[in-house]
Structure formats: C-alpha cells, structure tokens
N, C-alpha and C positions, 0 to 999 in steps of 0.2 A: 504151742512152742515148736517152734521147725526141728530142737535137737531131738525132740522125744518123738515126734511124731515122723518123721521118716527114718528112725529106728526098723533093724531088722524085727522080721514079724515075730523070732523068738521075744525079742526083747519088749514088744510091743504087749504082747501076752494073748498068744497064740487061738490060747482058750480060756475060758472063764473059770478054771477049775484052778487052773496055777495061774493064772496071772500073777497073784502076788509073788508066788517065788519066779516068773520071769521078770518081773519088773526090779525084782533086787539083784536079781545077776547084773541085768543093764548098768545098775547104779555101781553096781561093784567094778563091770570093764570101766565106764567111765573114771571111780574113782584111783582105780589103779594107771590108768593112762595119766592122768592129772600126775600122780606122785613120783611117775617114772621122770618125770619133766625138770624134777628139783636137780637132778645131776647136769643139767642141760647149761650151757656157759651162756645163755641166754639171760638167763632169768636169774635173781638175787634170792639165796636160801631164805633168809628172812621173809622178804617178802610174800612166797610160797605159804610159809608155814602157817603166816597171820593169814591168809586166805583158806587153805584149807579150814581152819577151825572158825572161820565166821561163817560160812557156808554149808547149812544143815541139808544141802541136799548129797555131800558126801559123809556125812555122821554115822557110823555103821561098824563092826567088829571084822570085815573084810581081812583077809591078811593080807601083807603087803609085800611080800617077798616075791609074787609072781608078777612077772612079764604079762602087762595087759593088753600086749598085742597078740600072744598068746590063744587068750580067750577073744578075744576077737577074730582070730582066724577059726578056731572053733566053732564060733555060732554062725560065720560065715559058711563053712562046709555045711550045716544043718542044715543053713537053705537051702542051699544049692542042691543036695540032696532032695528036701519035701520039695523042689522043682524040676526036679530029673536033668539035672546035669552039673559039671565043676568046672567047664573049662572058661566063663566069662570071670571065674573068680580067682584062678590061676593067672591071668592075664597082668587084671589088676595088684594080682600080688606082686609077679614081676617087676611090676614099674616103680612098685611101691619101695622096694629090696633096695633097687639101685638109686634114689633120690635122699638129699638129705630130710629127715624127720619134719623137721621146723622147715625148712622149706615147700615141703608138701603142704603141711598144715596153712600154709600163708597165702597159698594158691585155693586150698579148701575152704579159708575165711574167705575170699573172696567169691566166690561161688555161694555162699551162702547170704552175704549182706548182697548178692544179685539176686536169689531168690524170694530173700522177704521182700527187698523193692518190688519184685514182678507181683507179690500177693497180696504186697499193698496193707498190710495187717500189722498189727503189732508186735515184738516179741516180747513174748514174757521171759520176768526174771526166774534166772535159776532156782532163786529161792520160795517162789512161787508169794510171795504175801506180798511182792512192790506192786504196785496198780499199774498198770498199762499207759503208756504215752500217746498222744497224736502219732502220726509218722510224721509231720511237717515238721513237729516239735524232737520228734527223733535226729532227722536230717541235721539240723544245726544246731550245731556244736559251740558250746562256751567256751570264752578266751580263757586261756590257760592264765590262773595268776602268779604275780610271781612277788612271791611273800608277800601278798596282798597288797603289798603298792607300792609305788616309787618311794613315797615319803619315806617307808621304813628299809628301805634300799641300802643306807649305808652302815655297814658292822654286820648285815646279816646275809649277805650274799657269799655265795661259798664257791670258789673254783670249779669243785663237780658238775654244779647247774649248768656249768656252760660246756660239757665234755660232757655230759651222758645225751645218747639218742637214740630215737625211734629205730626199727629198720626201714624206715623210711628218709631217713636223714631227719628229722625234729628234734629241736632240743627239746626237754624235758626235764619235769622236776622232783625230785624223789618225797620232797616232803607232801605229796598232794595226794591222799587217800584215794582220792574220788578218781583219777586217771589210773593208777591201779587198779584196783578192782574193774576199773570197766574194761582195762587191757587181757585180764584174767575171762574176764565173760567174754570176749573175744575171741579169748583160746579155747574155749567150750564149745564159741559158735561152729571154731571152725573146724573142731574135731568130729561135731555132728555132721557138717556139712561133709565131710570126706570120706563117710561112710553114708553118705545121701549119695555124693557122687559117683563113691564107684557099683552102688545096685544100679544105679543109671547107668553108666555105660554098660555096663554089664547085660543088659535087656535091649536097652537101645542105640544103636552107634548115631543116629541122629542127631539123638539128644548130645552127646558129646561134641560135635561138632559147632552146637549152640553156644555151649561152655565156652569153647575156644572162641567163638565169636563177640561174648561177652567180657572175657578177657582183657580181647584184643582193644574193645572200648575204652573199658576202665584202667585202663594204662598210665591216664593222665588224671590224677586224685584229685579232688577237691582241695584248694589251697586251705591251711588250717590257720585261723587268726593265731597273730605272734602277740607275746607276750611285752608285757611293758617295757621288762632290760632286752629281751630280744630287740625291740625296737631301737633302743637306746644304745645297742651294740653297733644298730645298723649306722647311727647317727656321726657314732666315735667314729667309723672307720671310715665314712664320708662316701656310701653309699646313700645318698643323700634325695635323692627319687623315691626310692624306693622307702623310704623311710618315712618320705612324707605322704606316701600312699598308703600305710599303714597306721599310720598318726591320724589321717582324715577319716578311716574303718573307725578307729576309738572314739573320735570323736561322735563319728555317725552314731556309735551305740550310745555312747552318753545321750544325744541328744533325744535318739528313742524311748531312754530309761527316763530323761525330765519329762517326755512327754505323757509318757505313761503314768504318771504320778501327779498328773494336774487335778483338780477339783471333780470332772466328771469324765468320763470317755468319748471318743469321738461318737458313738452311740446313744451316748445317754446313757449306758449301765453303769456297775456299781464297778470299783474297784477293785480288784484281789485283796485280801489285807494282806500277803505278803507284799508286793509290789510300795504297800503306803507304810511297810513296819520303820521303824530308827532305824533299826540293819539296813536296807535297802536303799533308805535316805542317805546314810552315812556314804555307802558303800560308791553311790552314783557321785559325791562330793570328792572322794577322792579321788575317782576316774577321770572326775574334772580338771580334780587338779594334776593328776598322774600328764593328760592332755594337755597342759598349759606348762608344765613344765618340762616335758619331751620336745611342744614347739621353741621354749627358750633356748636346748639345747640345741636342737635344728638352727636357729640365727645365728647362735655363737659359733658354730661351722659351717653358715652360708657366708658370712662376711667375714671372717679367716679365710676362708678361699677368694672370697671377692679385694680383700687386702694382698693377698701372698702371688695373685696373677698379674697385679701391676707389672709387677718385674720378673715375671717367671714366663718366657718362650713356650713353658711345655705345661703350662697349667690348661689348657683346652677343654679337655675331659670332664673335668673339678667341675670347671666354671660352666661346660655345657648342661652339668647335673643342677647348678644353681639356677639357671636360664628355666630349664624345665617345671623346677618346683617351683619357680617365680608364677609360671604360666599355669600351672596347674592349683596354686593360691587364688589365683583370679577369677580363673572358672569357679574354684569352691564360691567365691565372693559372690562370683555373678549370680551364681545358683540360690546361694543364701538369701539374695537380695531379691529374686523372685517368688521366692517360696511364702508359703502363707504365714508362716510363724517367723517373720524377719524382723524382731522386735528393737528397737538399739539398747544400748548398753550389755550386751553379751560381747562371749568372743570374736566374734563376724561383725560386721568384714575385719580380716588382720591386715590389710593394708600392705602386702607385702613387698611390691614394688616399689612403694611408697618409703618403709622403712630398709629398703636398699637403697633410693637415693640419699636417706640419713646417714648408712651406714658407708658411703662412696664420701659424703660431707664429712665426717667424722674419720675415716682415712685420710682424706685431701690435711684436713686441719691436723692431725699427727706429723705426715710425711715434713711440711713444712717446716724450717728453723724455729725454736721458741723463742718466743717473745725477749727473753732475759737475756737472748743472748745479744741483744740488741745496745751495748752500751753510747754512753755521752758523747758526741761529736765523732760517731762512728756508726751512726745511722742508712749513707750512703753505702759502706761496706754490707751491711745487713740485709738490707732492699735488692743490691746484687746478688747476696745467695739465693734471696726466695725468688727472684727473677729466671736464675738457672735452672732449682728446682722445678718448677711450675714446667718452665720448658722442657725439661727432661724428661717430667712423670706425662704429660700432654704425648711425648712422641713414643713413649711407654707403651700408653692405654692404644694409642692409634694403631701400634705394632700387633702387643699382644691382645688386647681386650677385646677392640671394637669391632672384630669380625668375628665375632664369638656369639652377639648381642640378636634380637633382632632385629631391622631397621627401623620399627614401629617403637623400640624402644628409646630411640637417638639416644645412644649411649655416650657419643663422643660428648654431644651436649649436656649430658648428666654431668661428665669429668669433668668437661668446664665450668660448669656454676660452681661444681663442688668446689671447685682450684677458688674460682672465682670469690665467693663469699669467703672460702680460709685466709684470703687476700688480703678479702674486707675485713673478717674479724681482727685477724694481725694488725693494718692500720688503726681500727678505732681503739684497741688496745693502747697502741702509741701515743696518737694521740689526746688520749686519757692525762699523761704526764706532760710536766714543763717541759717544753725540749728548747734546747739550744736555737739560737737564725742559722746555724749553718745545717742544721737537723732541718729544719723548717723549710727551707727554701730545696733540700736534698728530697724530704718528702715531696713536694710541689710538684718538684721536677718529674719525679718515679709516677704520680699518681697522674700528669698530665703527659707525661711523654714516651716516657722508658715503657711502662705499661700496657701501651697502645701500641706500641710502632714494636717494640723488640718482644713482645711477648703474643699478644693480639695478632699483631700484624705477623709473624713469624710463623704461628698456626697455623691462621686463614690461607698459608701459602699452601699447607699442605692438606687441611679439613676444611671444608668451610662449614658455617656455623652461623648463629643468629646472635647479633650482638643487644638488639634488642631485649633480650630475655636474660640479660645478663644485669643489667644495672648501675646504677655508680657504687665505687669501693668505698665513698664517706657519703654523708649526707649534706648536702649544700652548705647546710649550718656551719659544720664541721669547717668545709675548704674558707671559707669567708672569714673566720677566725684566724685561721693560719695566715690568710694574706693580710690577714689586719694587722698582725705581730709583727708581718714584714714592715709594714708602714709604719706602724711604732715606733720597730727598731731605727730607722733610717730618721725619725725625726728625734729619737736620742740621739742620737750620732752628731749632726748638725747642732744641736743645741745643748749639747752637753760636753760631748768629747772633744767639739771641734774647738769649741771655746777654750777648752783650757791650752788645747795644742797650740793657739793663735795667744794667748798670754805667755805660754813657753817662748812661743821667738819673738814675741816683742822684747823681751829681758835679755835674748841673746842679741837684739841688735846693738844694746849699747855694751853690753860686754866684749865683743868683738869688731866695736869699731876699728880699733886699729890695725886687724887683718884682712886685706884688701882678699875679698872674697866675690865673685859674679854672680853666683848662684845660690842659695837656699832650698830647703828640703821641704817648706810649707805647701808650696802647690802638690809635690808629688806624694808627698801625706795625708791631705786630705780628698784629694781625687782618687787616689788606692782605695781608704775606706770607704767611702760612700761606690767607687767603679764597681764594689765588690756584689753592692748589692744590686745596683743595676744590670751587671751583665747577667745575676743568676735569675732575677726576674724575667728580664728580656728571652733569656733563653727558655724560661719556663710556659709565657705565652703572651702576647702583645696585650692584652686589657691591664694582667700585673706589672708586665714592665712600664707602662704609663702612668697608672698609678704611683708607682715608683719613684720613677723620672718626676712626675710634678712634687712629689714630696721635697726630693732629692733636691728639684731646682728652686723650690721655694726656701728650706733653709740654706742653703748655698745661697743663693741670695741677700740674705740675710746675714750671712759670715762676710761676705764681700761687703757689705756694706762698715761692718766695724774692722774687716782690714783697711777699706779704706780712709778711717777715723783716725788709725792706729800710724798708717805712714805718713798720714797729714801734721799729726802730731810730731812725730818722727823729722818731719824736714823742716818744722816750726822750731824747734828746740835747736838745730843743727845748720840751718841756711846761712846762721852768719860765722861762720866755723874760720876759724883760721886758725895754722900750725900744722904742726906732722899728721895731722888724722884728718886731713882733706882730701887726699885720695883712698883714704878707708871710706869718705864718706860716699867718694862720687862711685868705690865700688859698690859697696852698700845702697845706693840708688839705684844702678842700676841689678842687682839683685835683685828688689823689690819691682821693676819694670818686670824682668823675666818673669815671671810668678805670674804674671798676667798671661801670657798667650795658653800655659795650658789651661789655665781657667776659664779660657775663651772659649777655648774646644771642646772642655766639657760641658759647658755651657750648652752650646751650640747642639753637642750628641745630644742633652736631655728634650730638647727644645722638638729633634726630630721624632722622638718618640708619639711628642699631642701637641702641633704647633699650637692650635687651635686656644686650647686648656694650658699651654707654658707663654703665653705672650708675653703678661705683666709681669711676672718674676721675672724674664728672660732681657726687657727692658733694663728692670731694674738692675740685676746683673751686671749688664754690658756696660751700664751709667758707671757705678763704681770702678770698672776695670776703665774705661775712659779717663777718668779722673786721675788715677794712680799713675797711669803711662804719661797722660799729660804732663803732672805732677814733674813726673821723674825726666821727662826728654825737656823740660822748663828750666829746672834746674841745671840736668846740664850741657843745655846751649848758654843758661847764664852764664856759666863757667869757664866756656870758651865767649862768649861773647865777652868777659872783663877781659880777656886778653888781646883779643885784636881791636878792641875799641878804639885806643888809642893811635890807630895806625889808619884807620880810617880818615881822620881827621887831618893827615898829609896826604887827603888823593886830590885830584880836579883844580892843583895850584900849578904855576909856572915850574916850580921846579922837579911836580910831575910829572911834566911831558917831557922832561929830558933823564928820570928816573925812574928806575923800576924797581926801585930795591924797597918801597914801601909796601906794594903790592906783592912781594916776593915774600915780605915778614908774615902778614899775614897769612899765606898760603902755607907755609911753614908750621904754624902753629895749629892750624885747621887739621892739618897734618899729622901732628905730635897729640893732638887727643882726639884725633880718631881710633889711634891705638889702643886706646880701650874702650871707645866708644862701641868699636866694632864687639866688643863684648857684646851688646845688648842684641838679644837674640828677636830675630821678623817677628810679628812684623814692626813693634814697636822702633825696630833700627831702621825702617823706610819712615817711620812717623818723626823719627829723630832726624837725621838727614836729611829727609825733606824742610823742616825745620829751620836748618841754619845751611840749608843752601836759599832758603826763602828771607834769613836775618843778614845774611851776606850780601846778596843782592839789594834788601832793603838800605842796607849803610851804604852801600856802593852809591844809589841813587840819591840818597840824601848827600853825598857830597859833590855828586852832580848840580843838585836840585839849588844848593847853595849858593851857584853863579860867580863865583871867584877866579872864573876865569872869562873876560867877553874876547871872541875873536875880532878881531877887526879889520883881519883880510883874506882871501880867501887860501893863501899858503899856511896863516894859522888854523882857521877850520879844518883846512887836510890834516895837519901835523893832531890835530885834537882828535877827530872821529877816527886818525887811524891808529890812536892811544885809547881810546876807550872800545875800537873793535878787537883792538889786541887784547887788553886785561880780559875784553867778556867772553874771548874763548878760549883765556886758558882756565875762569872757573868753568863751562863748560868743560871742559875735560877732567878738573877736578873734581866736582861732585858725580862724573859720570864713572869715574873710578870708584869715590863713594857711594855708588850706587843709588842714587839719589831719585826718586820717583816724579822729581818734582821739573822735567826737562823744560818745561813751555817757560822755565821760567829766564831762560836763556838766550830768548828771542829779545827780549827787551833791548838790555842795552849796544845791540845791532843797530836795529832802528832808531834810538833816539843817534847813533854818528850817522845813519844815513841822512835823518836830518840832518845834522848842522852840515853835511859837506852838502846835498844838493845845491844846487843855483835856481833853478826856473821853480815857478810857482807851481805848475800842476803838479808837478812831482811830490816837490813835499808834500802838497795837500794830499796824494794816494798815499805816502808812509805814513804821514795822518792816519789818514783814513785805517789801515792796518793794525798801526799800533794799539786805535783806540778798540779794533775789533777786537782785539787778541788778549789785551787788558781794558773790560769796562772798566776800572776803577779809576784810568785816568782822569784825571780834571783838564778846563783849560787854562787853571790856573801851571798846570805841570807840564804843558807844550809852552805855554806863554816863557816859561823857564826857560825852557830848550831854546826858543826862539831870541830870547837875551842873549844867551849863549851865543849864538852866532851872529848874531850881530845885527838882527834886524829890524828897523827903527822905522820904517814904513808902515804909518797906521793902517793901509788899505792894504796893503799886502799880510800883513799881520791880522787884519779881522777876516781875510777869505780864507786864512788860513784854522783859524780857531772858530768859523761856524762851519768847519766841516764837525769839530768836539762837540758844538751845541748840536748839531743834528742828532750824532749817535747818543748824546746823551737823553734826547728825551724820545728812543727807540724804543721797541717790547725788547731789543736784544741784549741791552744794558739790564735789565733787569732781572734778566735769565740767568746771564755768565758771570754776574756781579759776586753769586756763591761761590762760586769755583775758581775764577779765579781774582782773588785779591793781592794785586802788591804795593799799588800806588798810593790805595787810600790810607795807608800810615807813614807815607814820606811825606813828610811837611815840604814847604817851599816857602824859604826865606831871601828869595834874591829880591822880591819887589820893593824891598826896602829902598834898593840902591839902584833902581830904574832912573828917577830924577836924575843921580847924579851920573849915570852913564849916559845919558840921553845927554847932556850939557856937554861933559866931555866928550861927546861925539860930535855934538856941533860945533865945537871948539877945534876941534881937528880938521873936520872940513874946511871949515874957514880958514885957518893956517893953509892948509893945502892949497887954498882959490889963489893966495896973494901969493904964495911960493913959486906955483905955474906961470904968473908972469916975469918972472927973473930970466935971463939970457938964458945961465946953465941949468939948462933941464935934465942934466946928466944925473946931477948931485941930489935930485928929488928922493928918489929911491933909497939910497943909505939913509939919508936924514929918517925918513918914513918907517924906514923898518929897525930903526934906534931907539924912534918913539916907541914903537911897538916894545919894545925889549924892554923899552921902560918900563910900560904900562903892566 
C-alpha cells in the first residue's frame, strides 16, 4: 500500500525491536491528521464521524487534543537528523506554512494516483480485509446513480442534489455511501502522498521537477459519467448535443450489461453469478428504461425547437444543436446496423430524421386553420386562410429554417410535403361531409387552381422544388364525385326548379294580360341559375365545364321545348281575342318573342364549350326557339296585316293612277304598329320586319297580278309604270327606316314598270331576263300578267318574250336561288280569266279605228280615242 509504505523510516519501523510501538505512532499522526479535518468547511461533520468509526485502521485510545502536524514535524526532524542534515526539510516546511491545507492535499492526491499508475499495482484498502482490484477495473469508474433511476424520480429528488459539488465542479449525491467513503480513502491517499513527496524533494530536486511535469498532464481529468437527472438537466435546458452524447454512453453500457448476460460468453466460460442475479437483471431493465425515457424527453425538446424556429429569426443555435443530434442519431444507426448484434425489434435504428419529418408534419397540420372552423357556404373563406397560411409559414421556413439544415437534408422540401399532406388531410376531412354546390364547386376551384398557381406557383418563384414528390391533395375517387354532384346538381335545376319556375309565368300570363308589358323575367331567371353553374365549372377547367355545358344544354333543351308547348297553347286560347286586352295580347307576344334571343346566346355559349358532344340538344334547342319567334312575328304581321288588307284591294284600278291616298292609308298604319313592334328586341325584330315588308310587297303584287287595269296606249303605260315606280320607292324607304333586312325585295316592282313602259322587244326580254334572275320564283304565268298589262296582244312577240322564263326556269340557277329568295310563288294570277274578253275588245277597237281613219276629219281621231280610253 503506497500510504504505509513510503512512510518515514521511523514510522515504517526502523528496527525490529519497536517496530510495534513505531507503527502505532504512524497510525496515531495519521489518525489525528484525519480528526483535525472535521473543523475543515470542506467536509460535513456527520459524515466524518460515521467514517472515522467504520474504519478499524484508526481504532486506538490516541488522544485527540494534539495538532497532528505537530508530530509530523517531529518525526520528520528525526530523519533528517539519523541523515545528517535539516535543511531539505525546512524547505518543505516553508511552503507548506504558506499554502492552504486542503489545497496542498489535492495536489498530493494527485501525485499519488500518478504514482500507483506508474507501478501499475494495486492499492490496498485502508482497512486491509477488501481484496485487491484489476487496475483496468480500478480505472473505470461507475455511473453515479441517482436514486436509482429515473422511474423513481418524481417525489424524491431534493434541491441539495443539484447544488452540492465536487472541487472539481461535479454534481454529487449525498445519499450514496459508496462515493463517500471512497472520497475519504482519497483523503488518506493523499495525505500519504504528501509526505512521499516532500522526502522526495527533499533528496532529489529531479524528481520534483517530474512531479511538475506530471501535473502539468493531468490537468485535463478524465470526463466522469453523469448521472440519469444530470442528463435530464441537460435535456430541460436544451443543451441538447450534449445530452444526447451522454444518453448514447447509457445506452452503450446497457447494451454491454444485455450482453454480458446472454446464455454463454464470447469465450465460451461461465458467467459471474453476480452479473446473471434478479438484482442485476432488474437493475439493467431499468437502465433501459431510464434510456428510452431520457430519449422521449430529448424529442419532446427537439421538436419544440424545431416548432418554435418556424417563426423565431434568432432560433439558429437551438435548431443547429437539433441538426447535430439528428446527425449524430444516424451514425449511432449506421453503426448499429453494422455491428454483429443488429437484431430488429430493439431500440435501433430510432429513426430519427425520419421522426422529425413526422414531427415538421404534425406542426405543418397544427399551424393550419381547423377544420370546424370551416362553416356551410363559407368554405371559399376558409380555403383563403389556409392558402395564406401555407404561404406565410413556406416563406418562414425559407427565411429562418432552411439555411440552418444541411442541403442533403432538402429541408425546404420536408416543409412542403409537410404543408402539403396537412392540405391534404384538411381536404379529405371536408369532404368526408355533405357540402353545399357552391362549397363544391369553391373546393374544385382551390384544389385545381388557387393551389397551383397562388400557392405552388408563388413558392417555385422563390425555392424551387420537386412537384413530383408531392402528390395529389384527394384521391381521383374523391375529385370525380365532387364533379358528379356538380352534374347532379345542374340536372336538378333543369328538371326540377326550372319547371316550376316555367308553371309560375305561365299563370302570370293570363293574370296580367291586361298590362301591356314587352318584357318578362323567365329568360333571365333561368339563365342566372343554370350561368352560375357553368361559369364556376368553366373557370374551374375545360373537361368540368363541358361536362357541364352538355348537362346544362341538354335540360335546357328540354325546358325549351315545354316553353314552347306552353306559348303555343297561350296563342291558341287568345288568337281570336277581341276587346281591350288585344294590346295586352300583342304586348304579351311579343314578351314571349324577346325571351328567345337570350336563350339563343346561351344556347350558342354551351354549344362552344363541346360542339362536337352539344350538336343534338343544341338542334333541338334552336328548333323550339324558331318556332316561338315565328309563332310570335305570325301573329303580329296578322295584326297588322287585318288592317291594311282592305286597302290593298283599292290599288292597280283607274282611280289609282290619279290617287295616292290608298297607298298613303296603308303606310300610315304600318306605321302606327311599328311603334310597338319596335319593341321586339334583334334579332327576332329583323325576322318580323322582314316579314311584312315581304307580306307588303306580296299584296302589292297581287293587285298587280289582278290585271284591272290593261294599258292601251303608250301615254297610259307611262302614267302606270310611273305609279307603280312611285309607290315602290316610297316602301323602299319605308321598310329601310324600319330597318328591314329584306332590301332585294325592292327591286321587283322597278322592273315589272320597266316593263310595261319599254316599246322594242329586246329590251323587255333583258328586264325579263333580270327579273326572272333576281326572283327564280317567277313563273310565265306572272310576266304573261305583266304582258296583259300592257297591252300586248302579239302571239310572237309575246312567246319570245316568255321563252326567255322557260329558259331560266329549267336552269341549275333556279334551283339554287329558289331558297332564298321567294316572293312570286304565293302571288296567285287571276288576270287569264279575262284574256278572251280583252283580246275581243281589242279587236274591236282596232277595227273602230281602221273605219274611223277614213273620214276627212282626222283631227277629231285623237279625243274620240283617248275618251274611249277613260272609258275603259
């Protein structure tokens, strides 16, 4: 033992006579040096006193009132003396006067645990009956416990534990016998050692120079494993490194204690039975768990800082201690996953990058609005907030987090999935429930548009990132249902709502017949609902809004077809209306016309979304809106045509070439209802106009066509064609005021007075030729007309002139223009009745004239002549 044996040689026992009374002096300075100790602010009385009496190597009747430094200098002179001199011990004393006690001593213990290292040997205990250790086993030192384990941690941890410490700086625990006592053999070693020291210097300055040399090594101590709360201390205060480099030490030792405790040794020998007792077993369980639940406390302060640096500028630090234990989990992993004993189902790998991108998902899904706050037809509001936040916390992470990371980690892209999937889960949350079409169509919108362009697209401007690895927000399933609800809806609409809306104003038509009203609210009511669904399709993405559209135009279609039942009805009940509610009626008609054009154009907008796929509805459609306009511009041209009917019937007689007051009445009353005709809003008012500027012309020529009047010379042909060029351009300028689409129809009766006034045959046959161009539908029954009219009684002149008709009529261009345009073929021609008898009375005339020409006075021919005329 180093304390006894580099003992002065009194103490050692000089001689073999007294040895015994030298060796009990020894024991006596020791134990008085020990007791002088208990006034020391160092040390705890208590604790002293229970040492002194467990320790039978100071048990002895010594008295205690003397200074054991005393005798210590005493037997030091003795040496020095049986060596012939004092002054290396003087020296010593010296230095010793001016330093403090325990601080000498602390320098001395360390000179001594350097000296049994250099001898490599064991030291025995003071009490001489413990057995000797390895030195390997000496070397390392057991984790300090702290009240034996975490589990029992809470109720018995005391404030002291954490305020008492080594002079070393260590915390320390007062309840642990075993650190005690070894502290106390400490203080023994080094009070041996410091009377080892200074015989050494004393003899040889050398050696002292070694001392200091070994000192100056041991400077830097051997780190002492921390204890469990120490650990747990480090964790609270989020030195966070550091703590999980002391968690992975605990763990290393648990693992060597499971090892140590398997069925046989890595050797092949036998076991310790301590290492295989219940104690040991139990003891290694707890450790474990002491370890698994220090690493719980470690995440719940890695991800608190990985939460709290979203939006924290100055969290840097925090998060770079998180980065590090991230990195330093991996390696354990990697290492673990190398190692021969990598069995699954233990704690390794803990995955701990991994459970930080859960724990980045599980903030992303917090930060977000919840779900409840999401109410009924206010869903668009909601999908706005998470839209901002997304973007907020995105430009957050990019500020604060993402240059914190490393770039192998692509952190930005962690944020994003995280955002991404809390996105996702928030939608399928949604819709989980019934929502609303304007919910539905708002969703649609956010998941195909808002999402991509103002969120996605807003990022990529400033991170880029991989959209691939991101995914859809629903599942196909999902979106396919939503658009189906759309379709749904829109064919309730149409066949539900719409119908009763269209039974509502059918009941208002006859209850307001008597208020002349143009307009009606059915078109813009049922094109509001149904526009509503189409524009948020259309804007949602071309495949929904066609969808859509073909819904939309198919029951639309279908509505069009029982409005047009409903006003058929309507004019059936009311066409033969007479009294005060005939201009209720003809407002009412045209009401029911206007109602058509915007149904045209909604028609037409759905038709552009899928020509292809809306043909046949879009047909059918147009068919019922045809019918109603027709319907409605029928009725009233009839209207106006009862009133000039009869003034028709005074045109093409004698005493309308010298009157214009029949032709005036008419014009007049064409007149007086176009003033509400112009109600009827385009295009159906060019369909109406055109109309009865084409039933106008038609009577005009039927009282042509009538022959009530034959010329018989060529001063009455003039006086005729320049009455029927007059009348035909002042409707020209009438209908061209009413806006009349139908202009070609104006030409006509031009040409028929330029026939009758021409004289030479080729002539007329080119206006022939013209007329019949410009109207195939004439016949040559309806120049044969015209040719009565004037008076031309020449079979040969009269057939060259009507096989110019036969020619064009059996032309390809008659058969072309025959559609477009038709006027002639519904003017009848009733003059060939009375051909015979103008033909007689033409020859009668002549003849009169032959015998008249031979009388003397040929002066008197002329009046006679043009008397008969006036007759006729």
């Amino acid at each position: 033992m180093p304390i006894l044996k580099n003992l002065p040689a009194r103490l050692k026992g000089g001689s073999r006579v007294n040895g015994e009374l030298e060796n009990t002096r020894g024991e006596l300075i020791l134990r008085k040096m020990s007791l002088n100790l208990k006034s020391s602010a160092f040390e705890e009385p208590s604790d002293n006193e229970k040492w002194a009496q467990a320790n039978s190597l100071l048990d002895g009747g010594a008295p205690r009132d003397r200074n054991p430094f005393e005798d210590e200098e005493d037997e030091n002179e003795a040496n020095e003396e049986r060596r012939g001199g004092k002054s290396s011990f003087k020296g010593t004393l010296d230095r010793i006067r001016g330093v403090s006690p325990l601080k000498t001593l602390g320098k001395l213990g360390k000179g001594l645990r350097m000296s049994g290292r250099s001898k490599g040997t064991a030291t025995p205990s003071p009490q001489g009956s413990v057995a000797s250790t390895p030195t390997s086993e000496k070397k390392k030192k057991g984790r300090r416990s702290s009240e034996g384990s975490l589990l029992r941690f809470a109720g018995k941890c005391r404030e002291s534990l954490r305020k008492e410490s080594l002079p070393n700086g260590e915390l320390c625990s007062e309840s642990e016998g075993g650190d005690s006592s070894s502290r106390r053999l400490s203080f023994m070693k080094m009070v041996g050692l410091g009377k080892l020291k200074r015989e050494s210097m004393a003899d040889h300055s050398s050696h002292e120079e070694e001392v200091v040399e070994e000192e100056v090594v041991e400077e830097v101590k051997p780190r002492e494993p921390l204890s469990v709360l120490e650990i747990l201390q480090l964790v609270t205060k989020r030195d966070l490194f550091l703590a999980d480099t002391h968690i992975l030490e605990l763990e290393q030792e648990c693992n060597e204690a499971a090892a140590a405790t398997l069925p046989s040794s890595p050797a092949g020998g036998a076991i310790p039975e301590d290492l295989n007792s219940p104690g040991s077993k139990d003891g290694g369980r707890r450790k474990a768990k002491d370890v698994e639940l220090l690493y719980e406390a470690l995440q719940k302060e890695l991800w608190a800082v990985v939460r709290e640096s979203l939006r924290s500028p100055t969290a840097g630090p925090n998060l770079g201690l998180v980065v590090q234990v991230l990195q330093q989990e991996e390696q354990a992993d990697r290492d673990w996953a190398q190692g021969e004993g990598a069995l699954p189902g233990g704690p390794r790998p803990r995955q701990l990058k991994q459970r930080w991108k859960e724990a980045l998902a599980e903030a992303a899904n917090g930060s977000l609005p919840q779900r409840n706050e999401a109410q009924g037809g206010e869903l668009a509001d909601y999908l706005d907030r998470v839209r901002a936040r997304v973007v907020e916390d995105l430009g957050a992470a990019k500020r604060n987090v993402v240059p914190v990371y490393p770039e192998e980690y692509e952190p930005f892209q962690v944020y994003l999935q995280s955002y991404h999937q809390a996105v996702a889960r928030r939608l399928q949350s949604i819709t989980d429930d019934q929502l609303l079409i304007t919910d539905i169509y708002s969703l649609l919108d956010w998941l195909y548009n808002i999402y991509n362009k103002d969120v996605l697209g807003t990022v990529s401007m400033t991170m880029p990132f991989n959209r691939s690895k991101l995914g859809p927000l629903l599942p196909s399933e999902t979106v396919d249902k939503l658009e189906l609800d759309c379709l749904n809806s829109v064919r309730e609409k149409v066949t539900t709502e719409l119908s009763q809306v269209l039974d509502e104003e059918e009941k208002r038509w006859m209850e307001t017949l008597h208020i002349e009203e143009y307009q009606i609210t059915l078109a813009r009511t049922v094109i509001q609902r149904l526009q509503v669904d189409l524009e948020q399709s259309a804007a949602i993405n071309r495949n929904l809004g066609s969808r859509v559209a073909q819904c939309s135009l198919n029951g639309l279609a279908d509505f069009l077809y029982s409005f047009q039942r409903k006003v058929e009805l309507f004019h059936e009940g009311l066409v033969n209306m007479v009294g005060d509610n005939q201009d209720g009626y003809v407002s009412k008609t045209i009401a029911l016309v206007n109602c058509c054009p915007p149904f045209r154009g909604f028609v037409q907008r759905c038709v552009q979304c899928d020509p292809a796929i809306s043909e046949d509805s879009a047909r059918r459609a147009n068919t019922s809106l045809d019918r109603i306009v027709n319907q409605g511009v029928k009725v009233l041209s009839d209207r106006l045509y009862e009133r000039i009917r009869p003034f028709f019937d005074k045109l093409v007689k004698r005493k309308w070439l010298n009157n214009t007051e029949t032709y005036e009445q008419i014009e007049s009353h064409i007149k007086e209802h176009f003033k509400k005709f112009r109600r009827v809003d385009s295009p159906p008012y060019q369909v109406l106009v055109g109309e009865v500027h084409r039933r106008v012309l038609m009577e005009y020529l039927r009282s042509i066509m009538r022959g009530r009047i034959i010329c018989t010379s060529f001063r009455m042909r003039k006086r005729m064609a320049g009455r029927l060029r007059d009348e035909g351009k002042q409707i020209e300028v009438l209908f061209k005021d009413l806006e009349s689409p139908s202009s070609w129809l104006d030409s006509a009766i031009p040409h028929l007075s330029e026939i009758i006034l021409l004289e030479d045959i080729p002539s007329i046959q080119m206006e022939v030729g013209v007329l019949v161009r410009e109207f195939p539908d004439i016949r040559k029954k309806h120049v044969s007309a015209i040719l009565n009219i004037r008076g031309m009684t020449r079979q040969t002149e009269r057939q060259e002139i009507l096989n110019i008709v036969k020619d064009i009529e059996n032309s390809d261009t008659l058969t072309r223009l025959s559609r477009d345009r038709a006027l002639f073929s519904e003017v009848p021609v009733t003059s060939e009745v009375h051909c015979l008898n103008l033909g007689l009375s033409r020859i009668a005339l002549t003849a009169s004239s032959c015998f008249s020409s031979l009388r003397p006075r040929r002066t008197k021919r002329a009046p006679v002549r043009e008397a008969y005329d006036d007759m006729l």
